[in-house]
N, C-alpha and C positions, 0 to 999 in steps of 0.2 A: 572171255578170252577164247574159249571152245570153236564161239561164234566165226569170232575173227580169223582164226587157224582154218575154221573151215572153208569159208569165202576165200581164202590166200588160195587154200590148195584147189579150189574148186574153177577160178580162174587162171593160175597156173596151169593145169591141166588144160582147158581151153586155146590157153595163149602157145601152148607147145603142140599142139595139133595144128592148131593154125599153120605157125611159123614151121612145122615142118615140112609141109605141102610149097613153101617160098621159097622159089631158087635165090641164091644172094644177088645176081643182075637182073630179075623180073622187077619191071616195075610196080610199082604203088597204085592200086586201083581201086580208090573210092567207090563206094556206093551212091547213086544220084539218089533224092529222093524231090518228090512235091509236095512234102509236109516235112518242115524245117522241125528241127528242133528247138525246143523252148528255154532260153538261156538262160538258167536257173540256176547249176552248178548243181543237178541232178538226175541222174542219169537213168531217168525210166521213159524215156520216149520211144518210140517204135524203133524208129530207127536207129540206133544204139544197139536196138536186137539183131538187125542184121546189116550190121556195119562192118567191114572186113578193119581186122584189129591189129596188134606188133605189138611184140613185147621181148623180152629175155635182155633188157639194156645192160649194158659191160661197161665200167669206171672205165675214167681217162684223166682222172683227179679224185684221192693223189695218184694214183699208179692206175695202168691200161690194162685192160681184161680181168676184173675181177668182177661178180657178180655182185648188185646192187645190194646193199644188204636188205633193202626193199623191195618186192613187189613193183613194177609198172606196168600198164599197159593202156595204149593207146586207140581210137576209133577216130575213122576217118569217112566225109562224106560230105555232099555238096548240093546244091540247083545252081541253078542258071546265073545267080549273083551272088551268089558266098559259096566260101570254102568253111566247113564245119569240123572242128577239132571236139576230142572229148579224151580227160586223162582219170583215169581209176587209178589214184596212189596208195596203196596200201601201205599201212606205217604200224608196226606192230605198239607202240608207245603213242597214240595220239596227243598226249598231253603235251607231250615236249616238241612237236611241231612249232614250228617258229614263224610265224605269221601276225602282221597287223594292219588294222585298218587306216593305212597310210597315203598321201599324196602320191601320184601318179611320177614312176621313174625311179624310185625310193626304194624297192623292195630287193635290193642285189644281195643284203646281209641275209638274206631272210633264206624259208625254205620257198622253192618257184617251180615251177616244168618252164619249155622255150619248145616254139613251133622256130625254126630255121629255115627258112623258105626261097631256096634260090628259082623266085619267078620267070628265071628266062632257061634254066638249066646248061648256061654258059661257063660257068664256075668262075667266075666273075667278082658276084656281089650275093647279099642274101639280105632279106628282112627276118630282125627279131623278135618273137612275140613273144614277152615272160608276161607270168600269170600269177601271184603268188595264192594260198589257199581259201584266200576269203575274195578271188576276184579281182584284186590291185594290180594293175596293170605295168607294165615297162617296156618298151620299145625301143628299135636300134637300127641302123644300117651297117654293116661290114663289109669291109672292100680294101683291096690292098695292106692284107695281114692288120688289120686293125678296125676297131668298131668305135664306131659313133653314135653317142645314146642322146643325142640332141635334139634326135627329131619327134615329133608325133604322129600317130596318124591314125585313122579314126576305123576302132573294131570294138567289140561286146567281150566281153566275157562275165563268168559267173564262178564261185569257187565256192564249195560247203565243207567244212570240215564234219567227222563220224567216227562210228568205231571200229571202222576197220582203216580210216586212212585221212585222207579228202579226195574229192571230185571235182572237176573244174571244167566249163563247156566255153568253147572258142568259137567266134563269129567273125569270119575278116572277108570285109565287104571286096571284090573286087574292084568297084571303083577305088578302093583304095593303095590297090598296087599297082605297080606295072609289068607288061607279061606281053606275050606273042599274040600276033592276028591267027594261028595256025586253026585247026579243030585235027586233033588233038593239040588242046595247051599241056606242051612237056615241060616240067618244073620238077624239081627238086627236093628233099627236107631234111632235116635233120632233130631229130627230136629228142631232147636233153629233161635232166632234172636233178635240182639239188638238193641234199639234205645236208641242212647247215650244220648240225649237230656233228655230224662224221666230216665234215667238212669234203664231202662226197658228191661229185660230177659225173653221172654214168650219158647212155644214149644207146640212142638206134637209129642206124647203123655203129656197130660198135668202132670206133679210130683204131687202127691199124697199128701198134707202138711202133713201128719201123720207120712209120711217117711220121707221125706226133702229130700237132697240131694242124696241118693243112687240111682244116674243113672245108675248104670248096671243092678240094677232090673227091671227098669222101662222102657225098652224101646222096641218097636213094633216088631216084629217078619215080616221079609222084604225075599221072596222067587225067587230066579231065576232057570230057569231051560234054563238046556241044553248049558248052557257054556261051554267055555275050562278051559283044566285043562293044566296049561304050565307046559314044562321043561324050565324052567328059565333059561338064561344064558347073564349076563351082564358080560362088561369088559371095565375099568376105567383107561388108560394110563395116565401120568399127569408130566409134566415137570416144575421143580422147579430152576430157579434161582435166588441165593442171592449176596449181597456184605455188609459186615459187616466194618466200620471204628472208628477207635479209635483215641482219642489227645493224641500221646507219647511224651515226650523231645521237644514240644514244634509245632507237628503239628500234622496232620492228616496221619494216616498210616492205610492200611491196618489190618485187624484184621483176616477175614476168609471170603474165595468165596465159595458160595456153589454151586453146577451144580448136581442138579441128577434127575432122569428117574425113576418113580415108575409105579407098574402096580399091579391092585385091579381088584378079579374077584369074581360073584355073581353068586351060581349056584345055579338052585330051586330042588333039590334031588324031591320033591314032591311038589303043590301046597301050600303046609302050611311047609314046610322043607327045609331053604335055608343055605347054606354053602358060608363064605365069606373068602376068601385067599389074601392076599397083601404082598408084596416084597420090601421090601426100600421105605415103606408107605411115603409118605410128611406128618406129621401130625402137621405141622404150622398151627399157626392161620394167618388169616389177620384182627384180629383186635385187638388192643393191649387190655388189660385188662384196668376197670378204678380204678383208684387210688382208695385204700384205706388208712385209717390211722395206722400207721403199728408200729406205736409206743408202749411202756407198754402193750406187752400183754403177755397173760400168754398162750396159744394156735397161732398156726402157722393160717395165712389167710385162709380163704375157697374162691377159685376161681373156678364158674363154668365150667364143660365141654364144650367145644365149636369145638374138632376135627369131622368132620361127620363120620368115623371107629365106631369112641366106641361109636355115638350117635343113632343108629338104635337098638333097643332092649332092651335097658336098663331099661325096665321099666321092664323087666323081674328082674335083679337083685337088687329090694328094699326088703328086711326080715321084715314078720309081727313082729308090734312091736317096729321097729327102729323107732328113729326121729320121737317119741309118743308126745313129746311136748316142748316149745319153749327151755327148759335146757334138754332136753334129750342129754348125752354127745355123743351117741353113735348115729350119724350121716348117717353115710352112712359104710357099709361093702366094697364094692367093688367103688376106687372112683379112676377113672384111669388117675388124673391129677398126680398121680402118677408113672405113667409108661410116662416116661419121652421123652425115644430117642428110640423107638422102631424098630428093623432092618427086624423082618416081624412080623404078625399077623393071626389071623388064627379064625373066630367065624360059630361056628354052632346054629341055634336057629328055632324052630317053633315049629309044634305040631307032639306026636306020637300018633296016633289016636284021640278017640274023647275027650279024658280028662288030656291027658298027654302032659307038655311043657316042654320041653329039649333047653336049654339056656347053650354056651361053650364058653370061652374065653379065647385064649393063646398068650401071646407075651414074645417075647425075646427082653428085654430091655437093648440097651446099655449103659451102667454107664458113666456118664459125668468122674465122679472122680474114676481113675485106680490105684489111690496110695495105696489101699489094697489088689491088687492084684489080684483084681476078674474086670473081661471083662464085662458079661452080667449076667442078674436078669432074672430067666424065673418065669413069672407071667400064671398058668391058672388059672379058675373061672371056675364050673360049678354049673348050677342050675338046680333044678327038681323039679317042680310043678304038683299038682294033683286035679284037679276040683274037687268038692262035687259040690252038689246040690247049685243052685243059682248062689254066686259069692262067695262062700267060698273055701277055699282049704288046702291041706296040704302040705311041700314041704321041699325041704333037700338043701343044701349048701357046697361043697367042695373047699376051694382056698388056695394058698400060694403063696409067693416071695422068689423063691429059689438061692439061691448062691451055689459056691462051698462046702463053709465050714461053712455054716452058712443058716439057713433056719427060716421062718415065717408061719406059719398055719393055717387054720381055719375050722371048723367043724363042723356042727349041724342041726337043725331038726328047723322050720317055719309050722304056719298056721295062718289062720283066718275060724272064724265059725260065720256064720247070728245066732243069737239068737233070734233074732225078726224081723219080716219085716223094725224095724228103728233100728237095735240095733246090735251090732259085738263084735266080741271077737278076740282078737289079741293075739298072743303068740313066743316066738320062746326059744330056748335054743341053744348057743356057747361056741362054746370050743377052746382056741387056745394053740398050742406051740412055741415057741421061744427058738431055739437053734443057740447059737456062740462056737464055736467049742475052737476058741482059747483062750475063758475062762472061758472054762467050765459048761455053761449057756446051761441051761436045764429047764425052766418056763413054767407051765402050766395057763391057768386062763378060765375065763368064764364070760359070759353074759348072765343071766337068766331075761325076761321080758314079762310083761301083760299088756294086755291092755283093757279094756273095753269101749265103748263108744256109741253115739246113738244120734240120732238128729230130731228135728220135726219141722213146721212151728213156733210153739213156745216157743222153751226150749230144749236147746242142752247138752250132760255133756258129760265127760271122767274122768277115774280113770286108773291112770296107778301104777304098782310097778318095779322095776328092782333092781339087783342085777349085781355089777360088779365086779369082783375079782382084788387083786391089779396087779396081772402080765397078766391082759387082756389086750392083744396090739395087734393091726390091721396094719399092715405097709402097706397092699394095701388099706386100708379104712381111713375112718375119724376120729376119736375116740377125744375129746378134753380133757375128764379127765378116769381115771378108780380108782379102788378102792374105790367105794361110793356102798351104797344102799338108793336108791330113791321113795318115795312116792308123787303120785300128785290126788290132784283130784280138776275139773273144771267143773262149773256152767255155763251156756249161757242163761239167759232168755231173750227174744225176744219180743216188744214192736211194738204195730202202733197205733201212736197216731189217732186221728179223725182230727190232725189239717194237714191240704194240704201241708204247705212248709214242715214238719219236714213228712218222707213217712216211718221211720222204727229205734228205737233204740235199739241196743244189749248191755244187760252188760255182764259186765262175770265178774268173780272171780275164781280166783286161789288162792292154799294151798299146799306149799310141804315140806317134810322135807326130811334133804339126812343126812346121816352120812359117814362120810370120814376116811376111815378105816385106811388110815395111822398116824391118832393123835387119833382116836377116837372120836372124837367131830362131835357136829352138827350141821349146817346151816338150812337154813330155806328159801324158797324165796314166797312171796307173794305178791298180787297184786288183785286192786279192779277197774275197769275199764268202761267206755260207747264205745259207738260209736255210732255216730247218721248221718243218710243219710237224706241229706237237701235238698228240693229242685230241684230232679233229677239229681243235679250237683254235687251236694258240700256234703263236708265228716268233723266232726269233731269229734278229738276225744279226751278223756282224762284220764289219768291213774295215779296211786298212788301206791306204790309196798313198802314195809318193807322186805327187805332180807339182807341174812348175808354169807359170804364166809369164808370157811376155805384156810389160805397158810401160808406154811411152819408152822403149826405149831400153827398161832394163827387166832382170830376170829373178821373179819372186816363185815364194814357194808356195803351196797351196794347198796340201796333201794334210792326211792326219787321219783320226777314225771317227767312226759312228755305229752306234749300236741300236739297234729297234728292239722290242719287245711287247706283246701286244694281243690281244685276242678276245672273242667272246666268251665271256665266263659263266654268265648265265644266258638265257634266252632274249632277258631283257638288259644285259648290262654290257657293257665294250670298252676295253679299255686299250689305251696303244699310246707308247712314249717312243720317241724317238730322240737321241742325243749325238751330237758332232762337236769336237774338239779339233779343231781344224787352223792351220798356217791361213793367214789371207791377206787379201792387199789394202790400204785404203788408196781407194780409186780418188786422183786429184791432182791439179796443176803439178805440183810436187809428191808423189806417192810417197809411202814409205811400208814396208815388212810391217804386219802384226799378228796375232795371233787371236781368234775366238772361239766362244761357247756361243752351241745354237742348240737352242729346244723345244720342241714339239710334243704337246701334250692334248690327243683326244678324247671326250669321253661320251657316249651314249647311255641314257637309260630312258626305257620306256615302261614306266608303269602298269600301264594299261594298254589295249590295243589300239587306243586310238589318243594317246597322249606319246610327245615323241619330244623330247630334253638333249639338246648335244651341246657341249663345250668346247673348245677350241682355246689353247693357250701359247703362246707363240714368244719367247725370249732368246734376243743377239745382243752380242755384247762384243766391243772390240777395242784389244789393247795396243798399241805400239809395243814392238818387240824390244827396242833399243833403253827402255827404261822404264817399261811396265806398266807405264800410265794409262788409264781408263778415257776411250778415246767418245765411247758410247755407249750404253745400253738401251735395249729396242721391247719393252715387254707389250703383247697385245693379247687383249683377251677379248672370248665372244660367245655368248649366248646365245642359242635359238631353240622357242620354243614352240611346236606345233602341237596346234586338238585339229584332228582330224573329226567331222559329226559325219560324214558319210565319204564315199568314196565323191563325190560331188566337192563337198565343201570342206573345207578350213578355214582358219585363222595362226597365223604366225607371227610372231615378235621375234624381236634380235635384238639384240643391246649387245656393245661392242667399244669397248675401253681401249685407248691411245695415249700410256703412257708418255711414249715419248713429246706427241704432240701437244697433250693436255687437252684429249678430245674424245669426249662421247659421244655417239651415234645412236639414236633409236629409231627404229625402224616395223610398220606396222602395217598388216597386210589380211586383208580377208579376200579370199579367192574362190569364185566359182566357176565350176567347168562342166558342161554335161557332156559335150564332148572337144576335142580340139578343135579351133576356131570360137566353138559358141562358146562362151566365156564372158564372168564379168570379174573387176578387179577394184578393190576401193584400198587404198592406201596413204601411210601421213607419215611420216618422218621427220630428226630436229638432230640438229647437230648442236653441241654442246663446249663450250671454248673455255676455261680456267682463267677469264678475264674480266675488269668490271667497267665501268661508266664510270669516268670521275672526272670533274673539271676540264669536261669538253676532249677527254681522249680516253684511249681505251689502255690498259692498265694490266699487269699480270694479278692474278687474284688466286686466292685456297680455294673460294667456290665457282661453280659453273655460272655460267650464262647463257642461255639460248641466244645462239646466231644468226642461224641457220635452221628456214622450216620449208617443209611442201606437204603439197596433199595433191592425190592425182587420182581420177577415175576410170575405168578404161571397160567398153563393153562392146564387143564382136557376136555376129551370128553369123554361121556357117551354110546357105546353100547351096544346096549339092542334089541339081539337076540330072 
């Protein structure tokens, strides 16, 4: 321990000479070198000796400006095609560091550091790099007050754990971002780290509590010179085989083989301008989706993206405004779980100059269902953003899903403006048409919406308005209701107690009222809430909401409470239940009042570092109010179990029970990756039905019966010219 005390103070010391000599707006000035360092996740390479370092990181989770109760510090250095990271964690308990050898994306519970890298220094957008301490990587894009962890993208790292901490060395190829033709490339960073134990978020540059969360304002100004500036040229060959079987007349037959050869190419027109093209794209998932409850509802499921095509740049097409607040109906504009069977693809996206983003999306979708006549749906999207000062902007929207005789539109104008160093202004105006030719449908409508909002270490709000017209429809977006006008506005005050186990409570309240333009009438939804972080573990929370829905016509109530409670209790174990007692409607020709219980129960346990156990159990139940009776109950449970054998490879199972339907799912998956793109993927799955074979019909039954089976192969290699 002598050891360890002495290494802390011996690099402390170091890291405070440094950083005193750094004015707070001097840029970030890497050391170039011509001998790379050796990504090992050890930190004796030359260069590491004389790499200019930062350190002294300030929390900002739970509370802003307090000293890490760890030790960090960071080195920073480069050549001509990588940017080089290297994090010295010092952690006085090594043991209870929280790390395992997990599937790539996986590691948010965990302990991590994050490179933040706004490649254009526009405050804009940023790339994420997490790392957690044995190397397991995570990645992200952030843009428009929100991050999306969908994407991949292809860098090194290496992580060791020791007795003074862990060490972790970062490689991020510049072919893999995008960034300015200038010399000097002026970029940006932000560089974070968590200890999950304290349930502790520090960084450097330290967040400002007056601002709170607006990282794109806040982060260090980071200078390379003398780089390359590539013509990009990737190309992604990728062979897909399937076998699909069905229980007909009494066995297993044949249903559909699939055998096809696709080919996806990446070309950088400019270092910030790349054009992607693909051909009889595969755009399977290999993981199935997880059960939801699919019963009485009055909106279709929302199922993540999960294709990697459409998942590189999306963060381009979110509209200021949209998806303002938890009933904001108008979801997402462009949501491409909707382009279903696409036969090719085609996206242009980066920057034109220094303020201009041009984002293009085309695919020609082929139609499962030809019984109307029409083959394929040509879907494009283009967006246009225009930087203002700071991270504000202004920006315009074109898309439709067009058929023969029959077409879908959409139209209009986006921005956001900083008001205040903590405070934004959100807005946008759409406009759509909808014409069917064969009857005579010709509907225009619109989306008009604001947003104001603002946040600080303590006391957050938002005020939003929108206006939707009844004939506003998005068939390539998400839309759950339209023909309402919506008012909300939301309080956040922020608490920290003096008492040690309770480290930070938030209330909030909400008020909204919406009128629903097809009866005239008005709803209401409300809600008076905590949340209290315990302990550096544990989370509980508790809510009470009085709200009312308009359908078909009349005026239900919908309101009630829910309580969470929840946390990591050891380093390997998580547990977290969530319950709602809640007023609701059954949605149907005839509705009527009822009341239910909804439950949610997670649990994780990991073993080992490289075995990973989660359960998921999921029960709805609904009575009519008028006489108590039991209209339904919904229970869903689900299994998934991962062995990770290296950061490389796994194996995963899921089993997954359907109560209500009387249906088992197994699902079984071995996946390798050496890096994104190169990959292979072997897979088989059987669905499972409580029916049997009997005198020429199928029958309800106590035992299973396989139905439903596939098995799919799937292998990609990535060049990267």
């Amino acid at each position: 321990m002598n050891s360890i005390k002495s290494g802390a103070i011996h690099f402390s010391l170091m890291a405070l000479l440094f950083t005193m000599t750094l004015k707070a707006n001097d840029p970030l000035k890497p050391i170039f070198t011509n001998t790379p360092p050796t990504i090992d996740g050890i930190l004796n390479d030359a260069v590491w000796q004389e790499a200019p370092f930062v350190s002294g990181f300030k929390t900002f989770i739970p509370d802003f400006g307090g000293d890490m109760k760890e030790k960090t510090i960071v080195y920073m250095a480069y050549d001509k095609e990588n940017l080089y990271f290297a994090y010295k964690c010092f952690d006085s308990e090594p043991d209870k560091i929280k790390a395992s050898v997990t599937n790539r994306d996986n590691i948010r519970p965990e302990d991590w550091v994050c490179i933040n890298l706004d490649s254009f220094n526009d405050q804009q957008s940023l790339y994420a790099f997490y790392v957690n301490p044995l190397g397991i990587q995570a990645d992200s894009r952030f843009a428009g007050g929100a991050e999306d962890p969908g994407i991949d993208f292809v860098w090194y790292s290496s992580g060791k754990i020791d007795d003074d901490g862990y060490s972790i060395e970062i490689q991020i190829p510049l072919k893999s971002i995008r960034y300015s033709d200038n010399n000097p490339v002026e970029m940006a960073v932000f560089f974070e780290r968590k200890i999950s134990r304290y349930s502790e978020q520090g960084s450097y540059p330290a967040l400002d509590p007056a601002l709170g969360y607006a990282f794109l304002t806040q982060l260090k100004p980071i200078f390379y010179y003398d780089v390359e500036h590539y013509t990009l040229l990737e190309i992604l060959p990728a062979v897909t085989y399937g076998e699909r079987y069905i229980h007909e007349n009494g066995e297993m037959v044949t249903e559909d083989v699939t055998k096809d050869v696709s080919l996806t190419m990446k070309y950088g027109i400019t270092s910030d301008l790349i054009f992607d093209g693909t051909y009889n794209p595969d755009f399977s998932q290999v993981e199935s989706d997880a059960g939801q409850v699919d019963v009485n509802l009055r909106t279709p499921l929302f199922y993540a993206e999960k294709r990697p095509f459409f998942l590189e740049g999306r963060e381009n097409f979110w509209i200021a405004g949209t998806g303002s607040s938890e009933i904001d109906p108008v979801r997402s504009i462009l949501h491409t779980r909707t382009i279903a069977n696409p036969l090719v693809g085609a996206k242009l996206s980066g920057k034109l100059g220094a303020d201009n983003t041009l984002s293009v999306i085309y695919a020609m979708d082929e139609l499962m269902d030809k019984s109307s006549g029409e083959d394929y749906a040509h879907v494009p999207f283009i967006r246009y953003k225009r930087s203002l000062q700071g991270d504000s902007f202004i920006g315009g929207v074109v898309a439709s899903r067009e058929f023969k005789n029959s077409a879908n539109r959409i139209g209009g104008i986006d921005g956001k403006i900083r008001i205040t160093e903590a405070s934004m202004l959100e807005a946008h105006a759409l406009f759509t048409q909808t014409k069917i030719d064969s009857i005579g449908l010709d509907a225009n409508g619109h989306s008009i919406g604001i947003k104001y909002s603002g946040g600080s270490r303590d006391f957050d709000y938002q005020f939003t308005a929108r206006d939707i017209a009844k004939d506003f429809q998005v068939d390539m977006g998400y839309v759950r209701r339209n023909g309402l006008s919506i008012g909300t506005a939301l309080i956040r005050p922020k608490f920290y107690p003096s008492c040690d186990f309770i480290q930070r409570i938030d209330a909030e309240l909400l008020t909204t009222v919406t009128n629903d333009k097809f009866y005239d009438m008005w709803e209401t939804y409300n809600f008076v809430s905590f949340n209290a972080y315990m302990g550096g573990r544990y989370q509980l929370i508790g809510k009470y909401s009085y709200t009312t829905e308009v359908f078909l016509g009349e005026l239900f109530k919908t309101g009630g409470f829910h309580v969470f409670a929840g946390g990591q209790f050891t380093n390997n174990f998580y547990f977290g239940v969530l319950y709602r007692n809640i007023d609701a409607i059954y949605y149907d020709a005839n509705p009527f009042q009822g009341h239910s219980n909804r439950l949610s129960v997670n649990i994780i346990y990991e073993p080992s570092d490289q075995f990973h156990a989660e359960g998921d159990f999921i029960f709805n139940d609904f009575y009519r109010k008028s006489d108590d009776i039991k209209i339904y109950d919904y229970p869903l449970a689900r299994l998934k179990l991962t062995y990770q054998v290296n950061k490389h490879l796994f194996f995963r199972g899921i089993v997954e029970y359907n109560e209500f339907r009387k249906q088992l799912m197994t699902d079984l998956l071995a996946s390798f990756t050496y890096i994104p793109g190169t990959v292979i993927f072997l897979g088989y799955g059987s669905m499972y039905d409580k029916v049997d074979w009997r005198e020429n019909n199928y029958v309800s039954s106590n035992n299973f019966m396989e139905t439903q089976r596939g098995f799919f192969f799937k292998a990609s290699y990535l060049w990267r010219l």
